[in-house]
Jmol script that loads the backbone (N, CA, C; Angstrom):
load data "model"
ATOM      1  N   UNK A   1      -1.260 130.327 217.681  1.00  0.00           N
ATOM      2  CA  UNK A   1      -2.518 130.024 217.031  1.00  0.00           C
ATOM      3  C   UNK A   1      -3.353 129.211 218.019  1.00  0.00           C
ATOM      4  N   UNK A   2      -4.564 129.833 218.349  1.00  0.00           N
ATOM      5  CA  UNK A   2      -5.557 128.871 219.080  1.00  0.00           C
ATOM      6  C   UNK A   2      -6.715 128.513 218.151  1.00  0.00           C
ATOM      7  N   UNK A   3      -6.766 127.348 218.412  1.00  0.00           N
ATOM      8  CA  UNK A   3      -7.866 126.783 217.554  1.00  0.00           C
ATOM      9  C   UNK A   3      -8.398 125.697 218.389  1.00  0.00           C
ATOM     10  N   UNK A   4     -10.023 125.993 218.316  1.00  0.00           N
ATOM     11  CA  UNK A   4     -11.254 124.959 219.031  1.00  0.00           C
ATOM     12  C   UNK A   4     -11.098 124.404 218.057  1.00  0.00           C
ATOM     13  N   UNK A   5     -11.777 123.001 218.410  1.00  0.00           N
ATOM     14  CA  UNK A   5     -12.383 122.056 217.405  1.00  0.00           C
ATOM     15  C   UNK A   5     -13.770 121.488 217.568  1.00  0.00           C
ATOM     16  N   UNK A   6     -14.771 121.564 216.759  1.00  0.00           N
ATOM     17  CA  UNK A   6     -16.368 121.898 216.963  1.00  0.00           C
ATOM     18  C   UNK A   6     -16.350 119.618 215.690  1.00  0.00           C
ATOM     19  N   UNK A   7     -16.858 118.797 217.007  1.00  0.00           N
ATOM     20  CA  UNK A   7     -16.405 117.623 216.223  1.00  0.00           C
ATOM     21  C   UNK A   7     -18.036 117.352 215.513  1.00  0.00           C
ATOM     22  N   UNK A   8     -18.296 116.607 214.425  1.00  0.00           N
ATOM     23  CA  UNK A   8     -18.926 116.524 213.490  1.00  0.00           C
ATOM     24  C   UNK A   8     -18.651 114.633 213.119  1.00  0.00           C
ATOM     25  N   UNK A   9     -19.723 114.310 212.949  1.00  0.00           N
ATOM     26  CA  UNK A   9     -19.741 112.909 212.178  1.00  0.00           C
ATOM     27  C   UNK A   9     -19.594 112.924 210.993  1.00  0.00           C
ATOM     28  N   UNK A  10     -18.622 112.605 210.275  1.00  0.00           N
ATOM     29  CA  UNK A  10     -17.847 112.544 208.944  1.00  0.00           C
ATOM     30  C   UNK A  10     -16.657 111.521 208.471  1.00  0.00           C
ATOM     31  N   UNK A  11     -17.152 110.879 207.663  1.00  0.00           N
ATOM     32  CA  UNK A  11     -15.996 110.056 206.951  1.00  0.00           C
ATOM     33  C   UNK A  11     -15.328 109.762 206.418  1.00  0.00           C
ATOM     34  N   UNK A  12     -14.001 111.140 206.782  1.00  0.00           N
ATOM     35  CA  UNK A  12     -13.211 112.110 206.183  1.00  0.00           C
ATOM     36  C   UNK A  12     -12.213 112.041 206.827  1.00  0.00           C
ATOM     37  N   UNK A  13     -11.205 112.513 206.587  1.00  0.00           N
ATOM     38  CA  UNK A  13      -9.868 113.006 207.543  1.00  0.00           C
ATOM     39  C   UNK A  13      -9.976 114.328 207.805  1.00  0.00           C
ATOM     40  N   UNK A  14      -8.961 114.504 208.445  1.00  0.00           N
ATOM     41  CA  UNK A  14      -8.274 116.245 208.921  1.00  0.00           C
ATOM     42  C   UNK A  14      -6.973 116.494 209.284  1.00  0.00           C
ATOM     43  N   UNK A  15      -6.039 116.832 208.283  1.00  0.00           N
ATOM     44  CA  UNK A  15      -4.519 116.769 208.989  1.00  0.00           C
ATOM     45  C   UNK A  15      -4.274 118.013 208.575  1.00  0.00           C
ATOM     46  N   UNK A  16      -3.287 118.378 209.631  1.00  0.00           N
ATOM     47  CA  UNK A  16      -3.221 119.874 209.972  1.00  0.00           C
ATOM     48  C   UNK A  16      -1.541 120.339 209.700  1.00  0.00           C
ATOM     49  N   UNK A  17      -1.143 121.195 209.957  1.00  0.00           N
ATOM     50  CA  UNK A  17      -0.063 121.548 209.865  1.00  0.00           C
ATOM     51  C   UNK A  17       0.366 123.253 209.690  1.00  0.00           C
ATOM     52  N   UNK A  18       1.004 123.709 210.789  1.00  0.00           N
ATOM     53  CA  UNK A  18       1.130 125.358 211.250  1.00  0.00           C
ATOM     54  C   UNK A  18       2.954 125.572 210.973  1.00  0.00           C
ATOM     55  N   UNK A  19       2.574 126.527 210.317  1.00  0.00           N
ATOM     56  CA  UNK A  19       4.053 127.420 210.002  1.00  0.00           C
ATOM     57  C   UNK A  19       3.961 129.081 210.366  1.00  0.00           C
ATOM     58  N   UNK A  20       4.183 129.389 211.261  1.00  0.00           N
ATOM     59  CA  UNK A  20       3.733 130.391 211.662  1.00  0.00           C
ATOM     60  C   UNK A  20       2.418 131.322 211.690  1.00  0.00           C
ATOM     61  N   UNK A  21       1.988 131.932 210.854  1.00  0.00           N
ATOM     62  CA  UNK A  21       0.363 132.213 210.652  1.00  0.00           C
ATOM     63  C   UNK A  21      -0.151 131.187 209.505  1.00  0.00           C
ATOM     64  N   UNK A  22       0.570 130.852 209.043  1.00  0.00           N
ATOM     65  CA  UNK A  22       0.010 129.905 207.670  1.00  0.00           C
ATOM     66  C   UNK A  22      -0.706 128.343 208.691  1.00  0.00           C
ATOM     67  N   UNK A  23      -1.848 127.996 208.230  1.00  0.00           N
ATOM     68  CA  UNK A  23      -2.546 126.764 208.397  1.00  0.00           C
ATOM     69  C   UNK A  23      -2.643 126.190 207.242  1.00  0.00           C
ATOM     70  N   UNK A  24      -2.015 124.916 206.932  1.00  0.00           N
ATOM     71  CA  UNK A  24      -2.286 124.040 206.009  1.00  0.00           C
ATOM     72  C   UNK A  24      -3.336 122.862 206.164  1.00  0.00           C
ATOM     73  N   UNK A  25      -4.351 123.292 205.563  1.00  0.00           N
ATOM     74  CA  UNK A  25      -5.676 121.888 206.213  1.00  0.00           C
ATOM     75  C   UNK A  25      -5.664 121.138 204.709  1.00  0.00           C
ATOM     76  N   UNK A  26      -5.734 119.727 204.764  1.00  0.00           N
ATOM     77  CA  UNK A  26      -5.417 118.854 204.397  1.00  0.00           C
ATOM     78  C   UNK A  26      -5.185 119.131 202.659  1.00  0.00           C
ATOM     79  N   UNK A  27      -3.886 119.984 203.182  1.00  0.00           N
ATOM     80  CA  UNK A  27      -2.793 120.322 201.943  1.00  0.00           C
ATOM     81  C   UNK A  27      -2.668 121.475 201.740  1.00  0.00           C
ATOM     82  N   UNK A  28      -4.316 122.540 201.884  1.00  0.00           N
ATOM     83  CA  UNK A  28      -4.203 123.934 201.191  1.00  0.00           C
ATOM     84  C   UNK A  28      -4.200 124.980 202.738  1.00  0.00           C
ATOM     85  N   UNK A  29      -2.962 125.792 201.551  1.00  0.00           N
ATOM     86  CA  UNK A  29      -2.527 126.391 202.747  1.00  0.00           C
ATOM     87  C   UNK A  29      -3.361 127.673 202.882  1.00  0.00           C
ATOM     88  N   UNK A  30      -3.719 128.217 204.029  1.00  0.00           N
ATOM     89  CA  UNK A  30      -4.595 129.657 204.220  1.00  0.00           C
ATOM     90  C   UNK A  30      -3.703 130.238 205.052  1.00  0.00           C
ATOM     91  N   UNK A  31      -2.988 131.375 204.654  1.00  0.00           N
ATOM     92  CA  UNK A  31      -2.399 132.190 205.304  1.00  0.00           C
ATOM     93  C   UNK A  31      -2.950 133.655 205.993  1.00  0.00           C
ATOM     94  N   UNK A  32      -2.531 133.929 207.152  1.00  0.00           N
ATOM     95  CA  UNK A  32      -3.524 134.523 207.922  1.00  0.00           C
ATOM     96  C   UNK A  32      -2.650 135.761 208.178  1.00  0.00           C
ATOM     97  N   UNK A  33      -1.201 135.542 207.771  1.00  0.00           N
ATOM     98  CA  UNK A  33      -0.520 137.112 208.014  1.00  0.00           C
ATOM     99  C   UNK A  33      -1.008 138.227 208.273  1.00  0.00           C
ATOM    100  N   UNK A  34      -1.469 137.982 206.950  1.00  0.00           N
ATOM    101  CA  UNK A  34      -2.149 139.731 206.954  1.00  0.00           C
ATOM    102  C   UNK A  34      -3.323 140.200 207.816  1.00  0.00           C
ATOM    103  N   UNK A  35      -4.040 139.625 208.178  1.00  0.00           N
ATOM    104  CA  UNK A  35      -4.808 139.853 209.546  1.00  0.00           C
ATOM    105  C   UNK A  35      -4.487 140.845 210.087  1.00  0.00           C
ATOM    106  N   UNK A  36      -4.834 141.666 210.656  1.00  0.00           N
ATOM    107  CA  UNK A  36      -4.244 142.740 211.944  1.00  0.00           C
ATOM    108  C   UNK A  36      -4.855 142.514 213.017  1.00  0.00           C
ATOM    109  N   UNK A  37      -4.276 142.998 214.136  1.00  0.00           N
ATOM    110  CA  UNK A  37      -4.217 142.955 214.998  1.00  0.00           C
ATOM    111  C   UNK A  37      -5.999 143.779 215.583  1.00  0.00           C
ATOM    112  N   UNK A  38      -6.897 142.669 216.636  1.00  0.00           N
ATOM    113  CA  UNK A  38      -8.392 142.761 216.508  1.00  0.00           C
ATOM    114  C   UNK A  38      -9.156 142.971 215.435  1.00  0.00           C
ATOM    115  N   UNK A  39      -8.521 142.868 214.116  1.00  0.00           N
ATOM    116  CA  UNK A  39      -9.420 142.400 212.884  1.00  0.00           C
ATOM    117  C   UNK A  39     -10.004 141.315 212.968  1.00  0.00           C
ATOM    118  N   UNK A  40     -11.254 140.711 212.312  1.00  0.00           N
ATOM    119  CA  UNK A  40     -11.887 140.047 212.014  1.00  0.00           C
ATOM    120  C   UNK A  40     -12.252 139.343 210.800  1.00  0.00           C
ATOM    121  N   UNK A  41     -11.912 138.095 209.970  1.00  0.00           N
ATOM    122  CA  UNK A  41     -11.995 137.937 208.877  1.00  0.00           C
ATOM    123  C   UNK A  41     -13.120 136.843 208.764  1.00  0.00           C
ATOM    124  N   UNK A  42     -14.145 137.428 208.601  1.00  0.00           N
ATOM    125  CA  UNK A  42     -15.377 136.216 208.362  1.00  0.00           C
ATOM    126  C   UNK A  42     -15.373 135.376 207.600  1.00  0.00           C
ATOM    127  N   UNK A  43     -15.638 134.086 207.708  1.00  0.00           N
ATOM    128  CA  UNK A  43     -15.685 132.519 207.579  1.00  0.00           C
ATOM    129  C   UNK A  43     -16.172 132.666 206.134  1.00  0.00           C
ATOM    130  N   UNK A  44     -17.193 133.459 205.909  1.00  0.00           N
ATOM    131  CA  UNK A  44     -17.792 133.566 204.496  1.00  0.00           C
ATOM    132  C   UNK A  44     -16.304 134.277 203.465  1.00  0.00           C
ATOM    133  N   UNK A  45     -15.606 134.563 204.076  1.00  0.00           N
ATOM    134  CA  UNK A  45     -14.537 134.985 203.230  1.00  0.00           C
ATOM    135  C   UNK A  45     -13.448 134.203 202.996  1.00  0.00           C
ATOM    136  N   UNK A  46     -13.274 132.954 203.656  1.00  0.00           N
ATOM    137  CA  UNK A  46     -12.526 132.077 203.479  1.00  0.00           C
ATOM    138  C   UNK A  46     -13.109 131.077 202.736  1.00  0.00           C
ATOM    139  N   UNK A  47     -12.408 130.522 201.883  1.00  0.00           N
ATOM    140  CA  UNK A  47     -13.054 129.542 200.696  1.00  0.00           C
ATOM    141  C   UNK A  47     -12.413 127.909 201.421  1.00  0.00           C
ATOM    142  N   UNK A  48     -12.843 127.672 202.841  1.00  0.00           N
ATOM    143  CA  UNK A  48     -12.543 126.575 203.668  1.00  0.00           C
ATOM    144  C   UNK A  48     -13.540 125.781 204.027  1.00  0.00           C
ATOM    145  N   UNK A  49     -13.723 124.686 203.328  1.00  0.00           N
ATOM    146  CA  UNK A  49     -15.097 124.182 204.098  1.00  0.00           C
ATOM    147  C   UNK A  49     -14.888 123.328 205.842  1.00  0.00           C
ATOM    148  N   UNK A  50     -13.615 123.026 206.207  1.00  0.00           N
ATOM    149  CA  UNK A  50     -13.501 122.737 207.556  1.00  0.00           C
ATOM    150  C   UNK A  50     -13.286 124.271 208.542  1.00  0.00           C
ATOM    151  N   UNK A  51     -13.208 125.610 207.857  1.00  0.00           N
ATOM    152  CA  UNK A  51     -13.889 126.644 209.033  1.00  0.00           C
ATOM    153  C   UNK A  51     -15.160 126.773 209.393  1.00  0.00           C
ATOM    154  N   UNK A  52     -15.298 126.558 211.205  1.00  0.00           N
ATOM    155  CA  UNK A  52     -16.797 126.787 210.975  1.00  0.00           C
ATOM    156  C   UNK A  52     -16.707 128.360 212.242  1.00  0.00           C
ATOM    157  N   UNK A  53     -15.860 129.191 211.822  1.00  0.00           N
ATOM    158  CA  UNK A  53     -16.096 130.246 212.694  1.00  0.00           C
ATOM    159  C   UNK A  53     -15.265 131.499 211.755  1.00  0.00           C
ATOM    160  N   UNK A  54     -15.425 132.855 212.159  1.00  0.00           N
ATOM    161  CA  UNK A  54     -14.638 133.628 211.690  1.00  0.00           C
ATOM    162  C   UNK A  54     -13.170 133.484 212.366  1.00  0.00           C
ATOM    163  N   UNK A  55     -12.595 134.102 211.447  1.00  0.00           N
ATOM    164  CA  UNK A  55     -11.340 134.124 212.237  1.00  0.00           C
ATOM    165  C   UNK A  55     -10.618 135.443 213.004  1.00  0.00           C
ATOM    166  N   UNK A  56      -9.416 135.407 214.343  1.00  0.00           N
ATOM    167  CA  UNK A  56      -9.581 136.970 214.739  1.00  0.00           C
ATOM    168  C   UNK A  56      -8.024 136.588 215.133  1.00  0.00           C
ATOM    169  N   UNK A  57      -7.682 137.923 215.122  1.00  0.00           N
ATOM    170  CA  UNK A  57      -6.508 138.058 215.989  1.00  0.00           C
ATOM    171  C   UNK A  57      -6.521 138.533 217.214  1.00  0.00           C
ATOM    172  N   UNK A  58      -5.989 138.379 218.332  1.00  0.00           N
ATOM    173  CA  UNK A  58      -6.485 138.876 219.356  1.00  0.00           C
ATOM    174  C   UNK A  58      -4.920 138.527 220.141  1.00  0.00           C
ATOM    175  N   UNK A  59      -4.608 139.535 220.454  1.00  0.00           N
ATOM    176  CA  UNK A  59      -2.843 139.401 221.291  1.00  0.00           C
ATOM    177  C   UNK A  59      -2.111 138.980 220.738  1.00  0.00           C
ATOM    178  N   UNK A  60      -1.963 139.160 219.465  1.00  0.00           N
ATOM    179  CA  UNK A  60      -1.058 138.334 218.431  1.00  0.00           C
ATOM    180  C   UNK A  60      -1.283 136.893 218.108  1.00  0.00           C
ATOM    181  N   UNK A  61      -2.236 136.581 218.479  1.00  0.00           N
ATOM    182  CA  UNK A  61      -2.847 135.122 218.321  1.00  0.00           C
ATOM    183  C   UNK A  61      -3.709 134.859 217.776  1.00  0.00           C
ATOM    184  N   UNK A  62      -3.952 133.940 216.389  1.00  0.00           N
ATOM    185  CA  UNK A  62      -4.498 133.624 215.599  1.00  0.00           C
ATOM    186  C   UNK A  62      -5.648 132.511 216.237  1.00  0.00           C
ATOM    187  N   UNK A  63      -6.976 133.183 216.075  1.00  0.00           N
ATOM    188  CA  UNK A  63      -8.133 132.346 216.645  1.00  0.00           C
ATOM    189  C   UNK A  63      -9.433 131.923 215.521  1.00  0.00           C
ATOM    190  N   UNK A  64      -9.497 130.833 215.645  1.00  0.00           N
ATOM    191  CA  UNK A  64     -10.745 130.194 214.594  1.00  0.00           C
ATOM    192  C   UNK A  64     -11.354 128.648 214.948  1.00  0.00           C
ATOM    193  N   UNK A  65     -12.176 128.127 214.246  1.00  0.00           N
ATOM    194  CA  UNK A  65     -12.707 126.787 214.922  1.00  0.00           C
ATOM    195  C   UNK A  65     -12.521 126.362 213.838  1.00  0.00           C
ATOM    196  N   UNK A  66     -12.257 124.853 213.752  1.00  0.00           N
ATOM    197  CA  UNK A  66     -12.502 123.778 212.788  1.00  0.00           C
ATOM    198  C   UNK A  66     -13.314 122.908 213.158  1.00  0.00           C
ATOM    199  N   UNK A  67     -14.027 122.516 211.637  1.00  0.00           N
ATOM    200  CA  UNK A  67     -14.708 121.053 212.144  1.00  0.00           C
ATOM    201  C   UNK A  67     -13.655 120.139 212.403  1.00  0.00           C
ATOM    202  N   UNK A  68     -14.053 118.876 213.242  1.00  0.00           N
ATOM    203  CA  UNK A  68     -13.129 117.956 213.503  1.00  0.00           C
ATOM    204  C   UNK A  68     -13.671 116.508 213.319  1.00  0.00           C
ATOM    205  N   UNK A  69     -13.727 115.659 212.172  1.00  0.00           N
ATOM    206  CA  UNK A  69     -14.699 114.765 211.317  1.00  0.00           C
ATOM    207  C   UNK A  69     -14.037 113.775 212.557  1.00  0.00           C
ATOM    208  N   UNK A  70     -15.114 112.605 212.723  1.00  0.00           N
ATOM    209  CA  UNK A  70     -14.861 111.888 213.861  1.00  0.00           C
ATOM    210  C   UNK A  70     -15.780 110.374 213.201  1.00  0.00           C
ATOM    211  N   UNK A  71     -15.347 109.511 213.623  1.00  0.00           N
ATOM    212  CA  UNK A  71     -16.365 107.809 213.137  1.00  0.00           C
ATOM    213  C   UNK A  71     -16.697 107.274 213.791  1.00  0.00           C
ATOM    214  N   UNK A  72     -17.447 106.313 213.697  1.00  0.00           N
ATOM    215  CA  UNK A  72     -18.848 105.902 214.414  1.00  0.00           C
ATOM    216  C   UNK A  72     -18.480 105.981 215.740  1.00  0.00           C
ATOM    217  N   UNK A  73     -17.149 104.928 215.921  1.00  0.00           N
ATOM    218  CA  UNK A  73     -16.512 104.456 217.060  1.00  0.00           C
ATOM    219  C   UNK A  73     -16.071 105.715 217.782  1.00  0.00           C
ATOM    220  N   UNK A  74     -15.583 106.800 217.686  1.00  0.00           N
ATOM    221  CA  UNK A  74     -15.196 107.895 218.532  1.00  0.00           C
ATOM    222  C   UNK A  74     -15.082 107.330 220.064  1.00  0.00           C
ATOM    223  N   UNK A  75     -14.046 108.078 220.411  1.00  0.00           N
ATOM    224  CA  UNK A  75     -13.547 107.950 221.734  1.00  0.00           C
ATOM    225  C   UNK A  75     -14.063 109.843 222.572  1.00  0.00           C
ATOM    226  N   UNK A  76     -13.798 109.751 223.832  1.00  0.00           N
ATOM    227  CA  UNK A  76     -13.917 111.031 224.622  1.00  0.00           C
ATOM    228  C   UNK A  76     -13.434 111.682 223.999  1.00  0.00           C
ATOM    229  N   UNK A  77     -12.172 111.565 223.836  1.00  0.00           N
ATOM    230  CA  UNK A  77     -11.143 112.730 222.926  1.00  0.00           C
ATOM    231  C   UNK A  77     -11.925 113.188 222.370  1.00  0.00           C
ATOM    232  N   UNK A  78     -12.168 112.595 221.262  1.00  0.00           N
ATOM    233  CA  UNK A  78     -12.585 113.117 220.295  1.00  0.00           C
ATOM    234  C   UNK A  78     -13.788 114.180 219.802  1.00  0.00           C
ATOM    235  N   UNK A  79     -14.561 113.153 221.085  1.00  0.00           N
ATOM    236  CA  UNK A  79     -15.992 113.880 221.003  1.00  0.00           C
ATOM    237  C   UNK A  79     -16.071 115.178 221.724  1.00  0.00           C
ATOM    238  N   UNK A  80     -15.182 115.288 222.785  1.00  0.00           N
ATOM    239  CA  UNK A  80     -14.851 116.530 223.445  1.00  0.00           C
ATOM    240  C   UNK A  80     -13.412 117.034 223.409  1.00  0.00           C
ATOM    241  N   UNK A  81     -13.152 117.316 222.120  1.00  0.00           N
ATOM    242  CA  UNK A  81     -11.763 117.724 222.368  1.00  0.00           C
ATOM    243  C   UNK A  81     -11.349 119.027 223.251  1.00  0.00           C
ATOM    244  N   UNK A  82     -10.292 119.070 223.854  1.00  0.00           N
ATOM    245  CA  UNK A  82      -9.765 120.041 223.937  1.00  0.00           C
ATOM    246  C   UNK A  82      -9.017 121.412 223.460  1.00  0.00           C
ATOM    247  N   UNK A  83      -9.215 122.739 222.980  1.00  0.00           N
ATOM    248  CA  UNK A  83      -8.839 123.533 222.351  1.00  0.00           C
ATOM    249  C   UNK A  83      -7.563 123.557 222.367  1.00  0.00           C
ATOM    250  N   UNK A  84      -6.483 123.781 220.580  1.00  0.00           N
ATOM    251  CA  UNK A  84      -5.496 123.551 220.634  1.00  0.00           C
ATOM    252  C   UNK A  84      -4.644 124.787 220.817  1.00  0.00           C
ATOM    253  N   UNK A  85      -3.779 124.776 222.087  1.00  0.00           N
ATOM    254  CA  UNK A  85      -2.604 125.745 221.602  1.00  0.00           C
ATOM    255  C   UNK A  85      -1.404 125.839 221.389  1.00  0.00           C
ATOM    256  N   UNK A  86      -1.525 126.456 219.413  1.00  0.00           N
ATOM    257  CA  UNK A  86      -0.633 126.054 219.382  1.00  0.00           C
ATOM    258  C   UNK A  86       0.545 127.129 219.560  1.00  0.00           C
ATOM    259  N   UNK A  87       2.231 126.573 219.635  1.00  0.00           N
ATOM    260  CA  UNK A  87       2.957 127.802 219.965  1.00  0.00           C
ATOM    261  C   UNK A  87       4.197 127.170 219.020  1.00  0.00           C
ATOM    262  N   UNK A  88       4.136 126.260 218.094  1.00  0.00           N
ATOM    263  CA  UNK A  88       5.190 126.084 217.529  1.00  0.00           C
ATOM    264  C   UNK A  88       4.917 125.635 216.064  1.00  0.00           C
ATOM    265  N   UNK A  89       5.593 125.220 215.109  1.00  0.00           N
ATOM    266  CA  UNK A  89       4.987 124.923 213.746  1.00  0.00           C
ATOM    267  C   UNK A  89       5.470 123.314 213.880  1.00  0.00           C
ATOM    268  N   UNK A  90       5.112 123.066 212.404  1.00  0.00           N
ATOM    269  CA  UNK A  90       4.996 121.561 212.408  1.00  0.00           C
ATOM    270  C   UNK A  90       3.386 120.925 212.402  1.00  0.00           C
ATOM    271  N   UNK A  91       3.418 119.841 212.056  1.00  0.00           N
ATOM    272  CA  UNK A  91       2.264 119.017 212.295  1.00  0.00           C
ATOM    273  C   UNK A  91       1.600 119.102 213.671  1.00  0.00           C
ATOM    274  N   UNK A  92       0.094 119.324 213.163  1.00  0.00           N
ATOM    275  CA  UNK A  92      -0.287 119.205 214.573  1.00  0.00           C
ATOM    276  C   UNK A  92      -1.148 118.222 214.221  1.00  0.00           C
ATOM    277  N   UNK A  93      -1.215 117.725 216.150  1.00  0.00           N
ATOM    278  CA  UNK A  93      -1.723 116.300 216.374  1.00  0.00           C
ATOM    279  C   UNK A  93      -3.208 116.572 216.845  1.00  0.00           C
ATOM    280  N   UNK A  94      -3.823 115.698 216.166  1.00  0.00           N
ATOM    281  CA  UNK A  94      -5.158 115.881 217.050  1.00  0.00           C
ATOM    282  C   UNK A  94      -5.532 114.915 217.271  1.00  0.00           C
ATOM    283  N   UNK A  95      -6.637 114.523 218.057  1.00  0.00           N
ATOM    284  CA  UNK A  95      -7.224 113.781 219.374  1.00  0.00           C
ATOM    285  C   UNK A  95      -7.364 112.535 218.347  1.00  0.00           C
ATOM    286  N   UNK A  96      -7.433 111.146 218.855  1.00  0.00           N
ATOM    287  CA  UNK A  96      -7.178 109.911 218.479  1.00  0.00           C
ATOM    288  C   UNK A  96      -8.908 109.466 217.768  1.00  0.00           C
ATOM    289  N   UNK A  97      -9.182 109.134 216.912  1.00  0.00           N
ATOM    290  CA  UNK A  97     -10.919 108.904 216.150  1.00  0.00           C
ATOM    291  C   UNK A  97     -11.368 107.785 216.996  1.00  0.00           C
ATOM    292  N   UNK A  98     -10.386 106.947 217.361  1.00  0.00           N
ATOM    293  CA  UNK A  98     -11.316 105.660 218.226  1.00  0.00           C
ATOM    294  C   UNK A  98     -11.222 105.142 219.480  1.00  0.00           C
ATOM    295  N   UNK A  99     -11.678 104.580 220.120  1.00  0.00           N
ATOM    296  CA  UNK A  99     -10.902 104.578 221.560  1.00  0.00           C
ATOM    297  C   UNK A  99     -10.023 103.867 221.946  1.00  0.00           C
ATOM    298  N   UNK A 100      -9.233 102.853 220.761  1.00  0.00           N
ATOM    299  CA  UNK A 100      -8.448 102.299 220.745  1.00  0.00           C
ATOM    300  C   UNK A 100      -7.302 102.474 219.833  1.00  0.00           C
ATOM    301  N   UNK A 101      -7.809 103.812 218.903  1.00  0.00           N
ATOM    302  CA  UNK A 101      -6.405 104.428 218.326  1.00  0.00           C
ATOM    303  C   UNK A 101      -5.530 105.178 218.819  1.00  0.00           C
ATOM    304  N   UNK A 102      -4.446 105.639 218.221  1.00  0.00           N
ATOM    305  CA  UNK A 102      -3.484 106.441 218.306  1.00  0.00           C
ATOM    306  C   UNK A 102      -3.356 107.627 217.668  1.00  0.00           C
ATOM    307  N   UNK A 103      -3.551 109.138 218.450  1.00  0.00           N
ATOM    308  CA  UNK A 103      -3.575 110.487 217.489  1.00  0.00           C
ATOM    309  C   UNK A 103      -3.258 110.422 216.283  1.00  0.00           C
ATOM    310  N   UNK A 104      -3.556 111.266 215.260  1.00  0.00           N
ATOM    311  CA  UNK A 104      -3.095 111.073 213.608  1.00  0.00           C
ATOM    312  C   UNK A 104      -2.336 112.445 214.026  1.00  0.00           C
TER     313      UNK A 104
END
end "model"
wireframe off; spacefill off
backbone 0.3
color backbone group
């Protein structure tokens, strides 16, 4: 699963968590199985308000953007994150909200 993160001023969380095609964003899970392979499933068809892109498969790899809510204080990370790839399940970590925190 590759996933950008497009960051946004918001005073919100975002915790993530990948089980193979399934993405759980902060709790609800969207499963992407069924996707095929260079299908395209537009954003308007997902009932997600942290997607801000369609989603695609492309080499067996699950591709889409999230917003990524960030506070006042933001650090580099944050503000420029780096696109995640991921290749295993479990919690994923993303970039630290302040410049003196620690990833959530």
């Amino acid at each position: 699963m590759y996933i950008t993160l497009s960051p946004i001023r918001m005073d919100t969380t975002l915790s993530l968590h990948r089980a193979g095609d399934v993405l759980t964003i902060n709790g609800t899970d969207y499963d992407f199985t069924p996707l095929a392979e260079g299908a395209v499933l537009p954003r308007a068809a997902v009932a997600c308000p942290w997607l801000a892109s369609d989603v695609t498969r492309e080499g067996g790899v699950i591709r889409l953007t999230l917003i990524l809510p960030h506070g006042a204080e933001a650090g580099p990370a944050r503000l420029h994150p780096a696109p995640l790839d991921l290749t295993g399940d479990g919690p994923v970590l993303l970039p630290a909200d302040g410049p003196e925190e620690t990833a959530q």
